[in-house]
N, C-alpha and C positions, 0 to 999 in steps of 0.2 A: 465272797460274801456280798450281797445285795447291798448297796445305801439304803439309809433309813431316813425317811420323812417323821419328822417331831411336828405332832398339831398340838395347838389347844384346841379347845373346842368353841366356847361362845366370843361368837363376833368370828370367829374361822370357818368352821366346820357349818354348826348352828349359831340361825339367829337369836339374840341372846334380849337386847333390849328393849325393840317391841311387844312379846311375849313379857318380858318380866314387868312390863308397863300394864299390859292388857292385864293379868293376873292379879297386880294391885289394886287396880280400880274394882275389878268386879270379886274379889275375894274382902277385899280392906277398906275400902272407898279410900283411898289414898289415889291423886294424883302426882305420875312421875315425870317431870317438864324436864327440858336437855337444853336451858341455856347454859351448863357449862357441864365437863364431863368429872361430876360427883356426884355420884347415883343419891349418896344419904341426904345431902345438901339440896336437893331439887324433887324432895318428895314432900307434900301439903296433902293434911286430910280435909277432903272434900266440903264435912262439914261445916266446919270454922275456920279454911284458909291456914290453921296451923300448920306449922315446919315438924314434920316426924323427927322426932328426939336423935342422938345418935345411937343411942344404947341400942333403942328401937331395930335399927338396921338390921341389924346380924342374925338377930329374930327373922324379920322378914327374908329377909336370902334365904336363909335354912327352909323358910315355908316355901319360898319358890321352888328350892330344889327339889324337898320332898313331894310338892304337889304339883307344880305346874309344869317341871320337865317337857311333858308331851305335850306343850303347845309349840314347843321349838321347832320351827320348820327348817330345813336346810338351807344356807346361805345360798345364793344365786350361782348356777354352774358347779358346787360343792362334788356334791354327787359324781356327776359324768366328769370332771378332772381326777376326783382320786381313785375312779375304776382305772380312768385310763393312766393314770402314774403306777398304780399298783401292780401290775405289769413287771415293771423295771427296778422296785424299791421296794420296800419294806414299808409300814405304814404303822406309827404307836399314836397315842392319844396322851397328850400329857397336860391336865386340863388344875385347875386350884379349886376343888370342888374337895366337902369335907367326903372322908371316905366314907360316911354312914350313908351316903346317897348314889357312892361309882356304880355300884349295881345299877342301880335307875339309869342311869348315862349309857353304860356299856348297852344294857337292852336297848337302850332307844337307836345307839348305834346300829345294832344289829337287825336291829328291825329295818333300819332305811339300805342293809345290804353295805355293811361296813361293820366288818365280823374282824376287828383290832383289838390288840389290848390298850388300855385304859390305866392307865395309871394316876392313882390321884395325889395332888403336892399343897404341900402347904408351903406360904412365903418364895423368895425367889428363885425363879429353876432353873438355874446355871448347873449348880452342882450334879442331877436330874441329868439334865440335858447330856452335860460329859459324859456323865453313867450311860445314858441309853445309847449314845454313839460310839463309845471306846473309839476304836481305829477306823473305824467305815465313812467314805463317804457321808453327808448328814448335810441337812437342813433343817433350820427351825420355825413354824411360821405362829405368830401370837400377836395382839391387837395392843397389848402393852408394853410401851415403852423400859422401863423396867425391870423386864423379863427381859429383851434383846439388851441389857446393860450389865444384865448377870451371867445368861449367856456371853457376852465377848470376854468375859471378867474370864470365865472357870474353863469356856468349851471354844476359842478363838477362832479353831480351825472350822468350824459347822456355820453354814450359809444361816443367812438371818434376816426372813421377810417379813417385813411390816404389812399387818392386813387387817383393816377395819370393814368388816361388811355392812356395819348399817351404815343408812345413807345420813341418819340423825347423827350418827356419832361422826363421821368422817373427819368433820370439818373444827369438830373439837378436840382431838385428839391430833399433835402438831406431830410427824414423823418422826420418827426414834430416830435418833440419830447414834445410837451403836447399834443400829441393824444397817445390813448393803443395801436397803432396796425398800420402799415403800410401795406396794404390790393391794390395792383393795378389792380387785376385782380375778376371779379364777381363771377367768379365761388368759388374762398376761400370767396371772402366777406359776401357772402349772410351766408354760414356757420356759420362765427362770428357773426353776426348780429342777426342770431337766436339763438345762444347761449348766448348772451348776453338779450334780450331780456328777455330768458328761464333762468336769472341767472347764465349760467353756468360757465360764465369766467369774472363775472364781480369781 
């Protein structure tokens, strides 16, 4: 049986936070600033400078998801690393996206020629993770700390790359430390990922 590669998707696959930035402005006139990485805490309406409520939030996500989806462009190198990993592995999507919108997602996968299944999870994806790897070979790659803490907690054995692809978030988001390996960029990750896989650095 094939190893399996476990993505999320925004900040991994797709870029997540410029797009949900650009979205807010010109859908909400809400501006979204990244002096620290709390999306709800660093959103002002343009208006009057006010701080968006928290309640607020969860509203707006759901409106990204449902609408703004297709501005999400593929993280740098995304693409041409996972034709070329897919080759050797298995490929799922395990992303925290409410399921009224996986369809939107899965399409937009498939459109960019990344024909995966998509699974959507709420809260964190240890439990998930274990499940989709049973006995196989496995990696997990996700931008949240977190996630690679529930990961080691539930699925031990499955490799665990840290990967922030914006270049905004990188520096605010400190490297998980229950993941192996802080990886933001595809062109090293896809390396570890095969050599992991391959036993080589596990």
């Amino acid at each position: 049986m094939k190893p399996i590669l476990i993505l999320d998707c925004d900040e991994v696959i797709l870029e997540f936070a410029g797009p949900f930035q650009r979205w807010l402005r010109d859908a909400h006139d809400i501006e979204l600033r990244f002096d620290s990485f709390a999306l709800a805490g660093n959103m002002r309406h343009l208006s009057d400078g006010r701080l968006v409520e928290m309640a607020d939030f969860p509203p707006l996500l759901d409106g990204f998801f449902a609408e703004g989806q297709h501005l999400q462009l593929p993280a740098e190198q995304a693409l041409e690393s996972l034709t070329e990993l897919r080759r050797d592995m298995d490929i799922v999507v395990l992303t925290n996206i409410p399921a009224a919108y996986r369809d939107i997602r899965t399409e937009m996968l498939h459109g960019l020629g990344l024909d995966v299944p998509v699974h959507a999870n709420d809260g964190p994806k240890g439990r998930m993770i274990k499940e989709l790897a049973g006995d196989r070979r496995a990696v997990f790659v996700d931008d949240l700390p977190p996630h690679h803490e529930s990961a080691a907690k539930h699925a031990p054995h499955v490799g665990r790359l840290h990967m922030v692809a914006d270049e905004q978030l990188r520096g605010l988001i400190p490297a998980a430390p229950h993941a192996h390996v802080r990886m933001d960029r595809w062109a090293d990750a896809r390396h570890w990922i095969s050599d992991w896989m391959e036993g080589r650095n596990a």
